[in-house]
Backbone as JSON Lines, residues from 0, in Angstrom:
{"i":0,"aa":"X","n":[7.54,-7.97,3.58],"ca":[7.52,-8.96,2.51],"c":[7.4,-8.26,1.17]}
{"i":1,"aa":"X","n":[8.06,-8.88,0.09],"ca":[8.19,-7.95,-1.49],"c":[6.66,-7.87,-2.07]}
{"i":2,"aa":"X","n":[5.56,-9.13,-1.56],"ca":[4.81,-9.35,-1.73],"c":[3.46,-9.25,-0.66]}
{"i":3,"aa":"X","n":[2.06,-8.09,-1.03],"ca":[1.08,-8.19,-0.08],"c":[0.6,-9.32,-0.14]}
{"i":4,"aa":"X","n":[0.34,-9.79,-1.02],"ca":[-0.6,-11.15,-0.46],"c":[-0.02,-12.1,0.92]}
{"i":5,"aa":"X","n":[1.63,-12.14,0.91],"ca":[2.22,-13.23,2.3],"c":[2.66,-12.36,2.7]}
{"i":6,"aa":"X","n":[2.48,-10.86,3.07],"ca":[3.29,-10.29,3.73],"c":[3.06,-10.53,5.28]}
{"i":7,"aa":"X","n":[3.78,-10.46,6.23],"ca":[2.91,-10.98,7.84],"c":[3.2,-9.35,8.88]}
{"i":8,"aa":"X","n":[3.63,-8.03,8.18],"ca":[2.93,-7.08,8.44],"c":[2.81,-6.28,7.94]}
{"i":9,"aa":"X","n":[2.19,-5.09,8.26],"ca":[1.8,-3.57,7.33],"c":[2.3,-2.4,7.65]}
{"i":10,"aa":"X","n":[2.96,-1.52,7.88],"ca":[2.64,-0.17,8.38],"c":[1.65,0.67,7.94]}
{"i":11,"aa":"X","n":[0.66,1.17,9.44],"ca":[-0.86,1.53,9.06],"c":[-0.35,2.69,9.54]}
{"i":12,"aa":"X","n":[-0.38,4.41,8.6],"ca":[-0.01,5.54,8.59],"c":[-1.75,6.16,8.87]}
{"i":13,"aa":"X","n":[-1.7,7.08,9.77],"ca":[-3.09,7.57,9.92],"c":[-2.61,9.12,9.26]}
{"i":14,"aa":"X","n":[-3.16,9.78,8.44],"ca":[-2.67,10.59,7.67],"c":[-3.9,11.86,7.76]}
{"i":15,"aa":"X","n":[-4.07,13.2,8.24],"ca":[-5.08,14.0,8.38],"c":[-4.5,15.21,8.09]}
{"i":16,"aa":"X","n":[-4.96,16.28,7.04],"ca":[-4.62,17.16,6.0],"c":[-3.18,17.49,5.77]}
{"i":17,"aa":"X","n":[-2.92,16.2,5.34],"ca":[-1.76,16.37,4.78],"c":[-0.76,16.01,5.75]}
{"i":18,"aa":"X","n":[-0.96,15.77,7.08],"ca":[0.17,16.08,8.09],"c":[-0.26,14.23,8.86]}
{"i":19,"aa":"X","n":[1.33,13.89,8.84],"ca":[0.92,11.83,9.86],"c":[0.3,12.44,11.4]}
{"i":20,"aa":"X","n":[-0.52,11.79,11.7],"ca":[-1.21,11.49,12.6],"c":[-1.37,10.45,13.75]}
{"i":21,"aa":"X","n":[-0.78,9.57,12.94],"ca":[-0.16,8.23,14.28],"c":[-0.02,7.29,13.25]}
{"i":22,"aa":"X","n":[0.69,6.05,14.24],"ca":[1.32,5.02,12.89],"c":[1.11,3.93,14.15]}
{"i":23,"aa":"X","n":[0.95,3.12,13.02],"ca":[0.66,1.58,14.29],"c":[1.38,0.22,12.98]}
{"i":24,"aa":"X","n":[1.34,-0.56,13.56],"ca":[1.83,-2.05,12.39],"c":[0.39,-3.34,13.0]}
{"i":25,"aa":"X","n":[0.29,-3.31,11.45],"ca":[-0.68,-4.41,12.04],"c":[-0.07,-5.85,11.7]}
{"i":26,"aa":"X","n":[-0.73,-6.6,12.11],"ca":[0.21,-8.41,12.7],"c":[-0.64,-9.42,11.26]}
{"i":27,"aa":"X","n":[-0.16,-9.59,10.47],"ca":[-1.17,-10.4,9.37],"c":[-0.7,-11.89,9.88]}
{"i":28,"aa":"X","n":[-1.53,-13.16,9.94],"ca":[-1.25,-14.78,10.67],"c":[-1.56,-15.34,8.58]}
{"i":29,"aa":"X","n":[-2.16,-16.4,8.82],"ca":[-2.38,-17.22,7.81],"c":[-3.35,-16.57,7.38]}
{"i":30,"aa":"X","n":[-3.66,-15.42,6.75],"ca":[-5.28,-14.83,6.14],"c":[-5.49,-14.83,4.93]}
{"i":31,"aa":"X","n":[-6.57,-15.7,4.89],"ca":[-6.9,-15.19,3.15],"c":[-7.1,-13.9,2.61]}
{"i":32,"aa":"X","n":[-7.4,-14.22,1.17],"ca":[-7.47,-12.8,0.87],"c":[-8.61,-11.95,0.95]}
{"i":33,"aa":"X","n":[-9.41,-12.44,1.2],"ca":[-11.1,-12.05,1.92],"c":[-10.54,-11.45,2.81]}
{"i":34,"aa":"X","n":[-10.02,-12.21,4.01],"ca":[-9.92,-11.72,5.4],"c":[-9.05,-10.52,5.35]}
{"i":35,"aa":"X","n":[-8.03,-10.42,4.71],"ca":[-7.31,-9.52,4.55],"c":[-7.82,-8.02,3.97]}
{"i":36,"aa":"X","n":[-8.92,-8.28,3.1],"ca":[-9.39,-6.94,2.43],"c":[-10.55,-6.73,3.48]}
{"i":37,"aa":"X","n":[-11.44,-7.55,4.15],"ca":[-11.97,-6.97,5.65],"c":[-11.6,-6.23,6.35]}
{"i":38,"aa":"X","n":[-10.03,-6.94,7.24],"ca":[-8.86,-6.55,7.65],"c":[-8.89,-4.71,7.38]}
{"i":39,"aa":"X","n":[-8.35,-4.65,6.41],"ca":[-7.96,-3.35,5.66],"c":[-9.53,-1.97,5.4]}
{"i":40,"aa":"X","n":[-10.48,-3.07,5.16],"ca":[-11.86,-2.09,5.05],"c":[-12.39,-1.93,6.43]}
{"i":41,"aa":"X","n":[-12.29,-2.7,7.83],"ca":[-12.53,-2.4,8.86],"c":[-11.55,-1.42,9.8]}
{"i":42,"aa":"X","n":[-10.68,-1.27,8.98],"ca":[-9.71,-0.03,9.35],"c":[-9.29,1.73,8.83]}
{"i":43,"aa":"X","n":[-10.48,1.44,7.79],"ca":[-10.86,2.56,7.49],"c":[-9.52,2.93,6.52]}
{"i":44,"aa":"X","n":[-8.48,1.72,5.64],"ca":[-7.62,1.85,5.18],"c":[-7.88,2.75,3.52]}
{"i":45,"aa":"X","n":[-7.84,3.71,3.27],"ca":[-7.84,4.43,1.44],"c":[-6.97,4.11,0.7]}
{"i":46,"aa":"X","n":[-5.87,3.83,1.12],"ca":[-4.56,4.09,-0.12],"c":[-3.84,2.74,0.36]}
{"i":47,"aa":"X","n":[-3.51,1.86,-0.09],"ca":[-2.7,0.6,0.3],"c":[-1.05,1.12,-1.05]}
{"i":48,"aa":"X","n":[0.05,0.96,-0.4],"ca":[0.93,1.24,-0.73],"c":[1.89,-0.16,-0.86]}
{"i":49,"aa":"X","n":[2.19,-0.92,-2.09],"ca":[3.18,-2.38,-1.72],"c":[4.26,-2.69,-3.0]}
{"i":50,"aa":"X","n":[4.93,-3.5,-2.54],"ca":[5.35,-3.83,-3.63],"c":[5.18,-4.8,-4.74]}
{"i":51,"aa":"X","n":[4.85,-5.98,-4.22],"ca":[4.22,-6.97,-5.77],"c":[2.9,-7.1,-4.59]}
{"i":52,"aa":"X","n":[1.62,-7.44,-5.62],"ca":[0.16,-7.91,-5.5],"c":[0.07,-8.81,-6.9]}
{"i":53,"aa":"X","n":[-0.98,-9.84,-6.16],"ca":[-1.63,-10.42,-7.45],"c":[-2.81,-9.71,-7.91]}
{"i":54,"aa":"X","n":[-2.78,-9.89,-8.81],"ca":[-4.41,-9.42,-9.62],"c":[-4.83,-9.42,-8.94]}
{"i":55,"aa":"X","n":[-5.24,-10.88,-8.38],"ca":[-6.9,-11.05,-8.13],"c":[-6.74,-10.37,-6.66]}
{"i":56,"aa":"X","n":[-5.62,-10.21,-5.64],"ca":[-6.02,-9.29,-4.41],"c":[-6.31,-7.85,-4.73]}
{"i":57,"aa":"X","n":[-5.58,-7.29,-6.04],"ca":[-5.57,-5.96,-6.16],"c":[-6.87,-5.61,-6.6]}
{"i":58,"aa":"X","n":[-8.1,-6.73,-7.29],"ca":[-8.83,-6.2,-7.6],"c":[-10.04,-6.23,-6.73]}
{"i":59,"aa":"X","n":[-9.67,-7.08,-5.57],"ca":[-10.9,-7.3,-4.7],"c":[-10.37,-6.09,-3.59]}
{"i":60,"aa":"X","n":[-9.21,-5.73,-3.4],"ca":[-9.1,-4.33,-2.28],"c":[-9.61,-3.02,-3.16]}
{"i":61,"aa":"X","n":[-9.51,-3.07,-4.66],"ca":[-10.15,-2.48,-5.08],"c":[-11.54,-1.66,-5.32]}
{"i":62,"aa":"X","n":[-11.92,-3.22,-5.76],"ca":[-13.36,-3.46,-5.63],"c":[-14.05,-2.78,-3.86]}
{"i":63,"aa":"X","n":[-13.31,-3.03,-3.06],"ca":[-13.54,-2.46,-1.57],"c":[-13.34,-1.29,-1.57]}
{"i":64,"aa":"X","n":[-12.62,-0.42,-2.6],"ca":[-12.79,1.1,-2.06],"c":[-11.51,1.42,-2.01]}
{"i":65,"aa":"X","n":[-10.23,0.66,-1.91],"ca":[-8.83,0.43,-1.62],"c":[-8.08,0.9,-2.48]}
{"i":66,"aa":"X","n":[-7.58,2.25,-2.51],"ca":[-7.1,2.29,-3.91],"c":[-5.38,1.53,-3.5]}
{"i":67,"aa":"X","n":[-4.85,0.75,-4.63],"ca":[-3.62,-0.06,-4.37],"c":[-2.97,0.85,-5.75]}
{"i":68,"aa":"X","n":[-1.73,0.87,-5.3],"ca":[-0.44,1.55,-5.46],"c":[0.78,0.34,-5.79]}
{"i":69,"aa":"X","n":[1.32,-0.9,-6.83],"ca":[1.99,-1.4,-6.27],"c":[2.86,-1.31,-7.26]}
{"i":70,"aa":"X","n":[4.22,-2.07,-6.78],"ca":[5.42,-1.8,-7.52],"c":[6.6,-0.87,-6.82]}
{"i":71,"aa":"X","n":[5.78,-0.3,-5.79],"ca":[6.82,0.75,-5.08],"c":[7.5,-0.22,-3.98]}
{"i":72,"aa":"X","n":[8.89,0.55,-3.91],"ca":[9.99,-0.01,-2.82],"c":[10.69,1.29,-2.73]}
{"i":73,"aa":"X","n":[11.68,1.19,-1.44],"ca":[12.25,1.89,-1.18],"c":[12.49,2.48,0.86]}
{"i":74,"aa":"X","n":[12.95,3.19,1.45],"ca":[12.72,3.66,2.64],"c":[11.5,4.12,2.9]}
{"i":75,"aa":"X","n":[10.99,3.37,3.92],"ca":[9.34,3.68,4.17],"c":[9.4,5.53,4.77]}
{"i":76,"aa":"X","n":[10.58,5.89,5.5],"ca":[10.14,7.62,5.31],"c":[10.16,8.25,4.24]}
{"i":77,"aa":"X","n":[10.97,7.68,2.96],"ca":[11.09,8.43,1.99],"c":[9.59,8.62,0.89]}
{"i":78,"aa":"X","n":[9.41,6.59,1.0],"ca":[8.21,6.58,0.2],"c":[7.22,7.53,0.99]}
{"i":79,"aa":"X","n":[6.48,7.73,2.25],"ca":[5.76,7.89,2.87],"c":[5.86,9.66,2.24]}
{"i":80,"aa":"X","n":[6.95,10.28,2.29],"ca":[7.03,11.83,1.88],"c":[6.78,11.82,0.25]}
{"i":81,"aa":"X","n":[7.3,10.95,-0.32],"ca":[6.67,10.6,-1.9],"c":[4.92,10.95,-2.25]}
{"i":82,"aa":"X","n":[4.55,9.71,-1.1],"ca":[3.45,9.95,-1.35],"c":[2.46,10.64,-0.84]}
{"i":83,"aa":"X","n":[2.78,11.73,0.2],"ca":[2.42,12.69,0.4],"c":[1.96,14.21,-0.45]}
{"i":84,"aa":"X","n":[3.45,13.96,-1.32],"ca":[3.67,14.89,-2.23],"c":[3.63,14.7,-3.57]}
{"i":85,"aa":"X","n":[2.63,13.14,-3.88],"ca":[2.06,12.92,-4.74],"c":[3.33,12.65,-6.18]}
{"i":86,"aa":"X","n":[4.36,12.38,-5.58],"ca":[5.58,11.79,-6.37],"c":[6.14,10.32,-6.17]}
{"i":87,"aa":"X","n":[5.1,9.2,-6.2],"ca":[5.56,8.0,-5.81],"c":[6.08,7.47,-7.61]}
{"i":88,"aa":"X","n":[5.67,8.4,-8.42],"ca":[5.75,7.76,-9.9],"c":[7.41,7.86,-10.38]}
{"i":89,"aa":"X","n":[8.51,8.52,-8.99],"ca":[10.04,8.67,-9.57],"c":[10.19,7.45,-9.74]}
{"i":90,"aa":"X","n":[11.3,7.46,-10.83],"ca":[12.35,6.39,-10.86],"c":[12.24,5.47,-9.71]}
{"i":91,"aa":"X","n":[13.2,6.31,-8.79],"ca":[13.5,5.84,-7.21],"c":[12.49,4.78,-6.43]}
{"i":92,"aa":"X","n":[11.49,5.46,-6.83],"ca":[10.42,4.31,-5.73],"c":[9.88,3.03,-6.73]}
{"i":93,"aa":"X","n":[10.46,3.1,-7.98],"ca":[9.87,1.97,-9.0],"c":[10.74,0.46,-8.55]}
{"i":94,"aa":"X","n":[10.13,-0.78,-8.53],"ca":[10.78,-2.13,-8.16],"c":[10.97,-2.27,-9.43]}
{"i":95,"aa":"X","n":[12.19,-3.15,-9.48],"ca":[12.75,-3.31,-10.9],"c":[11.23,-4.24,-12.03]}
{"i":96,"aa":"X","n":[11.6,-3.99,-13.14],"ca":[10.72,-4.34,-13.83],"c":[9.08,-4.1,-14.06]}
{"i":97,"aa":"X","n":[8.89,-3.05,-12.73],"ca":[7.13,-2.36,-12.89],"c":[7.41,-1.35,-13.43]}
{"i":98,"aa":"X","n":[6.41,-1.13,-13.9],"ca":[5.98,0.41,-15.11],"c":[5.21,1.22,-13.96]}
{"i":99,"aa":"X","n":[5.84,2.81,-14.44],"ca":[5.32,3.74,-13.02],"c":[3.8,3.84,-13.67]}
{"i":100,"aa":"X","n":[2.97,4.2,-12.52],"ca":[1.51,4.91,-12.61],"c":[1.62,6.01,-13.41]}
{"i":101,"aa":"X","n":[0.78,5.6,-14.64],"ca":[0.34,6.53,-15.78],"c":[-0.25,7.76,-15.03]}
{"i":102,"aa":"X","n":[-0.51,8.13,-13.94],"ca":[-1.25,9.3,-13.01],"c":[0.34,9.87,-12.32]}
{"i":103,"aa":"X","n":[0.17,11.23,-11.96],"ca":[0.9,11.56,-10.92],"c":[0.31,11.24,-9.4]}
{"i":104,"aa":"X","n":[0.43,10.13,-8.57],"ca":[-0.04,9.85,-7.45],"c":[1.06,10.28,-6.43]}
């Protein structure tokens, strides 16, 4: 989905020094956005990667510890090596009309 808040799944990347570690998809039903940032903090999730968020989810996965990344699109192997290598801020991975992260992430 273009959007986390209705998206109905995730790809959950388990990521350990530097190198993927296993990958699973998790199943999202009707969840609020509480349930959803539970969801994500009972999974031991750090980096949430999407393309549109509202405020108010980005600031409560936040507020949880979550750092959110959004605006990016593109091939999930490509983004995934992006952001490995701490280059999700190209052109390439920007959705039309978002401004890249003032950080190199």
């Amino acid at each position: 989905a273009p959007v986390f808040d209705s998206c109905t799944k995730a790809l959950l990347i388990g990521i350990k020094h530097g190198r993927e570690i296993e990958r699973s998809e998790l199943v999202f039903k009707n969840f609020s956005f509480a349930e959803r940032v539970v969801i994500v903090q009972r999974l031991c999730v750090t980096d949430l990667i999407c393309g549109g968020i509202s405020q108010s989810l980005h600031t409560m996965l936040e507020n949880a510890g979550i750092h959110v990344t959004p605006g990016i699109a593109g091939p999930v192997e490509e983004v995934l090596a992006a952001f490995m290598n701490h280059r999700l801020n190209q052109p390439q991975f920007q959705m039309p009309g978002h401004r890249a992260p003032e950080r190199n992430i």
